[in-house]
PyMOL CGO cylinders between C-alpha atoms (Angstrom):
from pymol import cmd
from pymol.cgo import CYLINDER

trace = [
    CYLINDER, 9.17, 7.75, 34.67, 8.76, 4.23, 34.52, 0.3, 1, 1, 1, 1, 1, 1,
    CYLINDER, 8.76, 4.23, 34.52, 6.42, 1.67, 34.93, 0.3, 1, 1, 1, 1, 1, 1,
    CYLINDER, 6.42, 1.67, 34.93, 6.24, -2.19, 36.01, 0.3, 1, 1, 1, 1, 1, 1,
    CYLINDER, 6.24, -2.19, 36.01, 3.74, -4.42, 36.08, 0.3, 1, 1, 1, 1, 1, 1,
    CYLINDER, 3.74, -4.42, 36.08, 2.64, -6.77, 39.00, 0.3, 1, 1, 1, 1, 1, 1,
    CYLINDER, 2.64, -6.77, 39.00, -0.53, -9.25, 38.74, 0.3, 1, 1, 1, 1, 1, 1,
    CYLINDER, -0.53, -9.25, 38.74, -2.35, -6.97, 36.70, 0.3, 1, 1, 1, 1, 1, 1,
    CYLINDER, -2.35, -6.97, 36.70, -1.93, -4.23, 38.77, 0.3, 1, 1, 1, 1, 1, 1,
    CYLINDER, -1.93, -4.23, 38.77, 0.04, -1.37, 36.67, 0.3, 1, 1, 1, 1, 1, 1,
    CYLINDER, 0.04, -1.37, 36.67, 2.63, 0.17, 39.32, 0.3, 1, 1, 1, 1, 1, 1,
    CYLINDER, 2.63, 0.17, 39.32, 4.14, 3.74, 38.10, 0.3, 1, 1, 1, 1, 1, 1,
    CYLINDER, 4.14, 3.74, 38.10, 6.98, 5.14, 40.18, 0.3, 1, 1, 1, 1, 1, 1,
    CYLINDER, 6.98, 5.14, 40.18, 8.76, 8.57, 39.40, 0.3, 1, 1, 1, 1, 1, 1,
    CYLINDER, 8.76, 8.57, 39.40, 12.59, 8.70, 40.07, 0.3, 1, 1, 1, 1, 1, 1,
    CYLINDER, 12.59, 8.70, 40.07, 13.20, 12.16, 41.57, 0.3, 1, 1, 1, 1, 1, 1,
    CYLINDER, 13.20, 12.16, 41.57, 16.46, 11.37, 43.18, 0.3, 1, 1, 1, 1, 1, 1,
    CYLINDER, 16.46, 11.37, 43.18, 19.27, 9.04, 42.66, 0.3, 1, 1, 1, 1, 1, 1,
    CYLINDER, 19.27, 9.04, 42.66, 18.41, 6.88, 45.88, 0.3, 1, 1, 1, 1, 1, 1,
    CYLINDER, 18.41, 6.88, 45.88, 15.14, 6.70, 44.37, 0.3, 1, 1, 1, 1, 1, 1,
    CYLINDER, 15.14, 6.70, 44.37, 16.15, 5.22, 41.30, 0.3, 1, 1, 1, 1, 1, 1,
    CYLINDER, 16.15, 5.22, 41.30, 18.56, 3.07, 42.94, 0.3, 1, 1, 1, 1, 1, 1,
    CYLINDER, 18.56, 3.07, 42.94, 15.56, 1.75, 44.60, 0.3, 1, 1, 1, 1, 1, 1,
    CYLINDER, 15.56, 1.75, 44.60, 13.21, 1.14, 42.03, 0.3, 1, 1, 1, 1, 1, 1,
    CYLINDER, 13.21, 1.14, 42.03, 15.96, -0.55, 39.97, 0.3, 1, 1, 1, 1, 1, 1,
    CYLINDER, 15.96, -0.55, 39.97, 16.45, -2.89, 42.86, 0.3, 1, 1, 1, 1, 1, 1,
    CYLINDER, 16.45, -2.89, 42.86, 12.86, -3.63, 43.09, 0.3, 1, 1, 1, 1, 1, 1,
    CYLINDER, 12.86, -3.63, 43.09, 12.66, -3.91, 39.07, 0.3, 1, 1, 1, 1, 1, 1,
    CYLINDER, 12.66, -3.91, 39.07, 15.31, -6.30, 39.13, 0.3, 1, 1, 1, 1, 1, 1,
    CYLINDER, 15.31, -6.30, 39.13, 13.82, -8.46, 41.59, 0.3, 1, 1, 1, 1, 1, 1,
    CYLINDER, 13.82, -8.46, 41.59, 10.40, -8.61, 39.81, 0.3, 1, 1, 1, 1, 1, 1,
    CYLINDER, 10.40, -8.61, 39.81, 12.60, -9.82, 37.11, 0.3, 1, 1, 1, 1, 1, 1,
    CYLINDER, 12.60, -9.82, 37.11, 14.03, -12.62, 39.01, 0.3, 1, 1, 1, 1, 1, 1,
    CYLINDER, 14.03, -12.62, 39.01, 10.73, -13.72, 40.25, 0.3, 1, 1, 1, 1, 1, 1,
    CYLINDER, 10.73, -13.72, 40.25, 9.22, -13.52, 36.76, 0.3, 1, 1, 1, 1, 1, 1,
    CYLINDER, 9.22, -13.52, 36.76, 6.25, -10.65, 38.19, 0.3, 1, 1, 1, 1, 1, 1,
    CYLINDER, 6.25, -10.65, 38.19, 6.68, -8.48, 35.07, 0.3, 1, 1, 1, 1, 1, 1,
    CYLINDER, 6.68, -8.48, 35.07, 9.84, -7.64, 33.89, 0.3, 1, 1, 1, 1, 1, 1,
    CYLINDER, 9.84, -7.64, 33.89, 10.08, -4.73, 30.73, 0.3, 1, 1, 1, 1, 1, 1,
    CYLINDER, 10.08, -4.73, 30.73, 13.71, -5.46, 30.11, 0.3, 1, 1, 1, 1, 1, 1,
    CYLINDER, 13.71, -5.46, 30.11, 15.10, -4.05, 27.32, 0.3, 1, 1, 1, 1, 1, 1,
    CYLINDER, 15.10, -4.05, 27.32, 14.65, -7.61, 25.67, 0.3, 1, 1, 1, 1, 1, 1,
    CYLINDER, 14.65, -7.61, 25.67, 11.42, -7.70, 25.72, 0.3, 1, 1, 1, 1, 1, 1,
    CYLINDER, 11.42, -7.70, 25.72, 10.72, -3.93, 24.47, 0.3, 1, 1, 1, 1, 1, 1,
    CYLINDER, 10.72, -3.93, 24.47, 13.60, -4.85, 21.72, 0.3, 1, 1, 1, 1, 1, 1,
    CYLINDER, 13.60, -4.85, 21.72, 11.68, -7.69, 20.80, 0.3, 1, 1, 1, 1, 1, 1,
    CYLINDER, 11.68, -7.69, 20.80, 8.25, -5.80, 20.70, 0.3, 1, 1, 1, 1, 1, 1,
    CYLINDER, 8.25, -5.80, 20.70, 9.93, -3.05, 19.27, 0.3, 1, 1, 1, 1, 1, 1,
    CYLINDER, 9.93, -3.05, 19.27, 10.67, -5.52, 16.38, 0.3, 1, 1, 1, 1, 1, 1,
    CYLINDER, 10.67, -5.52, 16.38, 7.99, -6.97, 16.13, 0.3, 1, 1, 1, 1, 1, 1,
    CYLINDER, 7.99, -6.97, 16.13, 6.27, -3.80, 15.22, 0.3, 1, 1, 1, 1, 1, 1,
    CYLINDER, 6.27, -3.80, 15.22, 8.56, -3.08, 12.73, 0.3, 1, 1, 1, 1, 1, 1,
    CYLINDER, 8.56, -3.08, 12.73, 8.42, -6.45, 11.10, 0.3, 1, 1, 1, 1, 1, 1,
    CYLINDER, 8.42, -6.45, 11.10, 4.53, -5.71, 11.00, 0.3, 1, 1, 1, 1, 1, 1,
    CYLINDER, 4.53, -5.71, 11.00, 4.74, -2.66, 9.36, 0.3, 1, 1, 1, 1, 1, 1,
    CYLINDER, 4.74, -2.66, 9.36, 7.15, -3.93, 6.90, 0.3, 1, 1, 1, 1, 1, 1,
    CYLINDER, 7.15, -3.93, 6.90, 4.79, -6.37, 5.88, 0.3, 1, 1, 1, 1, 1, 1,
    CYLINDER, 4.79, -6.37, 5.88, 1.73, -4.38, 5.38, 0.3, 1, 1, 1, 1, 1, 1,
    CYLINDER, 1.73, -4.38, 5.38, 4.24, -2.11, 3.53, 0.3, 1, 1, 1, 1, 1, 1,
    CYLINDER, 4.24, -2.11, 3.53, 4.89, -4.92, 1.56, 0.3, 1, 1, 1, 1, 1, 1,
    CYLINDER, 4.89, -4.92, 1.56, 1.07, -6.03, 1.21, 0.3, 1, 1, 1, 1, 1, 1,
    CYLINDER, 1.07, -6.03, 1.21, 0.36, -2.45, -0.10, 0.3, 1, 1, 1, 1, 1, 1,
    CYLINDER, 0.36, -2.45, -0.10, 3.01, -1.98, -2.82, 0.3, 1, 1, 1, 1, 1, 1,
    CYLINDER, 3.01, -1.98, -2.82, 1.53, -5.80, -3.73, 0.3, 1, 1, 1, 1, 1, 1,
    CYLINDER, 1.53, -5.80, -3.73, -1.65, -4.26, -3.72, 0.3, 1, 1, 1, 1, 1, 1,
    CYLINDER, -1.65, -4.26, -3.72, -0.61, -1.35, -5.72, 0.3, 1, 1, 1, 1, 1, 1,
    CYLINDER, -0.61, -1.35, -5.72, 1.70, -3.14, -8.33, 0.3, 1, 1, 1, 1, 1, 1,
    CYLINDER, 1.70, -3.14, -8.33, -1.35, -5.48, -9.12, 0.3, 1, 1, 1, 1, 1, 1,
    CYLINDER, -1.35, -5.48, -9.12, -3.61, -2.29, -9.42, 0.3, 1, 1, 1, 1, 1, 1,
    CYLINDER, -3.61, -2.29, -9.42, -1.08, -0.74, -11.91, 0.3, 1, 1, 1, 1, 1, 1,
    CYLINDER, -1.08, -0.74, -11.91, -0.85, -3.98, -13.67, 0.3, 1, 1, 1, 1, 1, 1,
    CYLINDER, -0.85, -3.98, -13.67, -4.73, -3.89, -13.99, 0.3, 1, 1, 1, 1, 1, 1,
    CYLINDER, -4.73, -3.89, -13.99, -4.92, -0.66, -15.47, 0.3, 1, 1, 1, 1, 1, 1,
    CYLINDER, -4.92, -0.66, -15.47, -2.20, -1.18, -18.22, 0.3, 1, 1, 1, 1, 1, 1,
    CYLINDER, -2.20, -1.18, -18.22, -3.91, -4.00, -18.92, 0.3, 1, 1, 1, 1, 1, 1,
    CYLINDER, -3.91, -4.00, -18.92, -7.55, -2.21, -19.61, 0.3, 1, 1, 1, 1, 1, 1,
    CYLINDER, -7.55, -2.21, -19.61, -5.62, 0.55, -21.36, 0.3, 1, 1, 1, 1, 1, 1,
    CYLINDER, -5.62, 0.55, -21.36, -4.20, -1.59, -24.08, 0.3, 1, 1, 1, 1, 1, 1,
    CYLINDER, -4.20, -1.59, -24.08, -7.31, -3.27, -24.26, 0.3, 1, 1, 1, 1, 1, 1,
    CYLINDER, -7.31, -3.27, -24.26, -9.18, -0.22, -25.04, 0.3, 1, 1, 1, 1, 1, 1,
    CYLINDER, -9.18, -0.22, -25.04, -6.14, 0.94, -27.35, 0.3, 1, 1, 1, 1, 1, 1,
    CYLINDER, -6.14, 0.94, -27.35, -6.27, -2.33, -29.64, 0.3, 1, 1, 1, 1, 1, 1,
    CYLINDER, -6.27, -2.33, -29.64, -10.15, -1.65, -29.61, 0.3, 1, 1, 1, 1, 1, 1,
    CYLINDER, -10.15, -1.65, -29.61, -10.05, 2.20, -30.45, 0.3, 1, 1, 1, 1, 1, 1,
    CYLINDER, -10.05, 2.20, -30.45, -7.28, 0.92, -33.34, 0.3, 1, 1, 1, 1, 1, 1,
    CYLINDER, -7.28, 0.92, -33.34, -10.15, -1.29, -34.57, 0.3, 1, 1, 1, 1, 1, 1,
    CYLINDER, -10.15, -1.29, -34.57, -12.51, 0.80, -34.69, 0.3, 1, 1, 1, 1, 1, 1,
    CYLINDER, -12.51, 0.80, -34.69, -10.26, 3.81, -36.45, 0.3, 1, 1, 1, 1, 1, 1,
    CYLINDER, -10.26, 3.81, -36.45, -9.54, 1.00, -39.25, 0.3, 1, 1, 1, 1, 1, 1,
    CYLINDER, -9.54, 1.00, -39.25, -13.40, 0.27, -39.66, 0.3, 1, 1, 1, 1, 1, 1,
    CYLINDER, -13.40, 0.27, -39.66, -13.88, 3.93, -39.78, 0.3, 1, 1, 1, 1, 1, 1,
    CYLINDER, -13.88, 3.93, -39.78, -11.31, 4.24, -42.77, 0.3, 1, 1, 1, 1, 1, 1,
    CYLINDER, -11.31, 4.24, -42.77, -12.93, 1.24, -44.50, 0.3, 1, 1, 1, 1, 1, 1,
    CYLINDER, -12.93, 1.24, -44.50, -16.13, 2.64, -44.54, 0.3, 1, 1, 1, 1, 1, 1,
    CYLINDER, -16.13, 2.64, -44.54, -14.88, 6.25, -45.73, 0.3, 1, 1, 1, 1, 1, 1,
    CYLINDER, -14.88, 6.25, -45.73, -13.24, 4.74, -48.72, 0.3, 1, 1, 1, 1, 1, 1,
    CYLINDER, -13.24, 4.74, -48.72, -16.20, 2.43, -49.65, 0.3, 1, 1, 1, 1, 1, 1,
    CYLINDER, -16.20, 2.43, -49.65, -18.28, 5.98, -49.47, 0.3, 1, 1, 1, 1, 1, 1,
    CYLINDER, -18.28, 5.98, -49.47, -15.91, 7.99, -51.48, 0.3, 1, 1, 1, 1, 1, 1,
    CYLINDER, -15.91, 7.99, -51.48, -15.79, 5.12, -53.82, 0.3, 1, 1, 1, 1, 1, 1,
    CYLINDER, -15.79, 5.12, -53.82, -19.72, 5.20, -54.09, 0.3, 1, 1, 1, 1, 1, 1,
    CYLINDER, -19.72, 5.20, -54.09, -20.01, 9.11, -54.09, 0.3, 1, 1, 1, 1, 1, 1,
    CYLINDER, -20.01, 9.11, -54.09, -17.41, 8.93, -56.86, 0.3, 1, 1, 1, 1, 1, 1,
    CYLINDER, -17.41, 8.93, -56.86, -19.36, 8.55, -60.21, 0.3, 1, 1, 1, 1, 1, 1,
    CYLINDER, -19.36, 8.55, -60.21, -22.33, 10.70, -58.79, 0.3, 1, 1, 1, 1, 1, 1,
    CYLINDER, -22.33, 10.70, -58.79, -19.53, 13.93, -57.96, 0.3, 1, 1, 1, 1, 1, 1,
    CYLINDER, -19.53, 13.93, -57.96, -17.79, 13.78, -61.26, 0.3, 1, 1, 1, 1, 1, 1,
    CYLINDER, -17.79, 13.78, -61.26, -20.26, 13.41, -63.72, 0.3, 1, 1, 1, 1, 1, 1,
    CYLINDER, -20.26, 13.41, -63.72, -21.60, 16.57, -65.38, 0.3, 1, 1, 1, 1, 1, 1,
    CYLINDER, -21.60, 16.57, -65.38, -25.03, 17.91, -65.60, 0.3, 1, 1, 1, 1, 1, 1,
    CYLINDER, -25.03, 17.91, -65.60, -24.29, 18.41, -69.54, 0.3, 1, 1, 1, 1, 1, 1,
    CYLINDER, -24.29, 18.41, -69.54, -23.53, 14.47, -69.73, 0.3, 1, 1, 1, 1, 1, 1,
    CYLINDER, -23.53, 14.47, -69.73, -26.87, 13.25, -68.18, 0.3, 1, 1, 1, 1, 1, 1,
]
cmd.load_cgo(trace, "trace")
């Protein structure tokens, strides 16, 4: 099946025989030459293209998309991992100064006060 297009009107036409698609070749062709809607292979090569150039570039606009995402998140991780480092050496500081403090009050003897 193919189909042509004239003015706006959409014409369909369904080779069944050989003479028929002799015919509608003929009449194809000379739509062609009078510029009433030839769908050459040309033009469905180009529009065939032109899709895939499209979806190459929203391919490309996603892994963008993505990379910058990924790029986001490594970023926030190491952020929170220099933070969470900071706060495990504050935690350290302060447990020393406490068993520095608790110290005298642990070993002294209840004979000695």
């Amino acid at each position: 099946m193919t189909q042509g297009h004239r003015g706006g009107a959409s014409l369909t036409v369904v080779a069944e025989t050989g003479l028929e698609a002799q015919k509608q070749l003929r009449v194809q062709s000379l739509w062609c030459r009078l510029g009433l809607g030839c769908r050459g292979a040309f033009e469905k090569g180009e529009r065939a293209e032109e899709k895939r150039s499209f979806r190459a570039r929203a391919r490309e606009l996603q892994l963008a998309a993505l990379k910058k995402h990924h790029e986001n998140e490594i970023s926030h991780h190491a952020k929170e991992t220099e933070c969470l480092k900071r706060e495990t050496e504050r935690h350290k500081r302060n447990e020393h100064n406490v068993v520095t403090q608790l110290e005298p009050l642990v070993f002294t003897s209840p004979q000695s006060q």
